[in-house]
N, C-alpha and C positions, 0 to 999 in steps of 0.2 A: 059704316063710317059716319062720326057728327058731322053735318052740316057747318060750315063755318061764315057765320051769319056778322061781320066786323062790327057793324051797328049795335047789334044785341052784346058782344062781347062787349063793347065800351062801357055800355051800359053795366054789364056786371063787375068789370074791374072800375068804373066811377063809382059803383054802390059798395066795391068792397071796401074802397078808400076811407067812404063815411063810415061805414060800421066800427072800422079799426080805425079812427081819429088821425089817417095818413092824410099827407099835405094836397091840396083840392087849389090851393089860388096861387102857389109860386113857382110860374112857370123854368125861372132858368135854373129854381131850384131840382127841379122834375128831369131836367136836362141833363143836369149833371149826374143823378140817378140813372137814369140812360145811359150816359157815356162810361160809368162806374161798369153798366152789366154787359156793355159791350166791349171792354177790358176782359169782363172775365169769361167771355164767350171765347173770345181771341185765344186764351191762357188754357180754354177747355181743349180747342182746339188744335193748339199747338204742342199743347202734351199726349193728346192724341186720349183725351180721356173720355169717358162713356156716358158723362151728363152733360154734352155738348149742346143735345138737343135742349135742353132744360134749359142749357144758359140761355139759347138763342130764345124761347120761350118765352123769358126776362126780358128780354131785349123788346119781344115784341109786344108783350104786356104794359110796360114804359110808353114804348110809344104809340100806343091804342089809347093809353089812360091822359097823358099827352091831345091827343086827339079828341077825346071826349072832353076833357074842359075845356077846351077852344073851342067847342060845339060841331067838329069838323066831321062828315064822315069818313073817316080816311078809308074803306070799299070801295067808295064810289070815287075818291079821288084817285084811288090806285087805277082804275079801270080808264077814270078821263086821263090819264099820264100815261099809261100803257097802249093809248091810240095814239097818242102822241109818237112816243118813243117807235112805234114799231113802223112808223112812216117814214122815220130819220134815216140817211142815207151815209154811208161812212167810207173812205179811203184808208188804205194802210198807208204810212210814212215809210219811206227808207230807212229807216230804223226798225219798221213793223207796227210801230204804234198806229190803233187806229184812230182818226181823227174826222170828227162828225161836221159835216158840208153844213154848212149857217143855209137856211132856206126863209124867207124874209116874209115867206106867208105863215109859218109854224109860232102858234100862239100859243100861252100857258092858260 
């Protein structure tokens, strides 16, 4: 199995950007690229088609590439949000819905 190193990826999908002259400085243009490949992750998905994995692929390449022109690691922010998340505490509603307890010491 490859190692999945989020840093180093950023790095290869910001270096493929430049080699193929793809957009590098317009962020909400990047966005909507995103929000395009996750239409058609959804569209994979709900046909129930066999490059679903692929779409979602796209989805994550967008926003790694996303991430590396913000300078951002998004690994390591996955990991700080995920200590986060996994301390939050949650109630069902009478309806079932579950609804997350506000805790006034949980910081981003």
């Amino acid at each position: 199995m490859t190692e999945f190193n989020t840093k180093k990826i950023q790095e290869r999908i910001y270096q493929n950007k430049i080699d193929k002259g793809f957009n590098t400085t317009d962020i909400p243009k990047e966005f909507c690229y995103l929000y395009s490949e996750v239409a058609e992750a959804f569209e994979a998905f709900r046909k129930g088609e066999s490059n679903f994995g692929e779409e979602l692929a796209d989805v994550a390449i967008f926003l790694l590439g996303i991430a590396e022109i913000k300078n951002i690691d998004l690994g390591s922010e996955v990991l700080r949000k995920m200590e986060i998340i996994e301390k939050r505490r949650y109630y069902r509603s009478k309806t079932g819905n579950l609804i997350k307890l506000h805790d006034k010491n949980e910081q981003l």
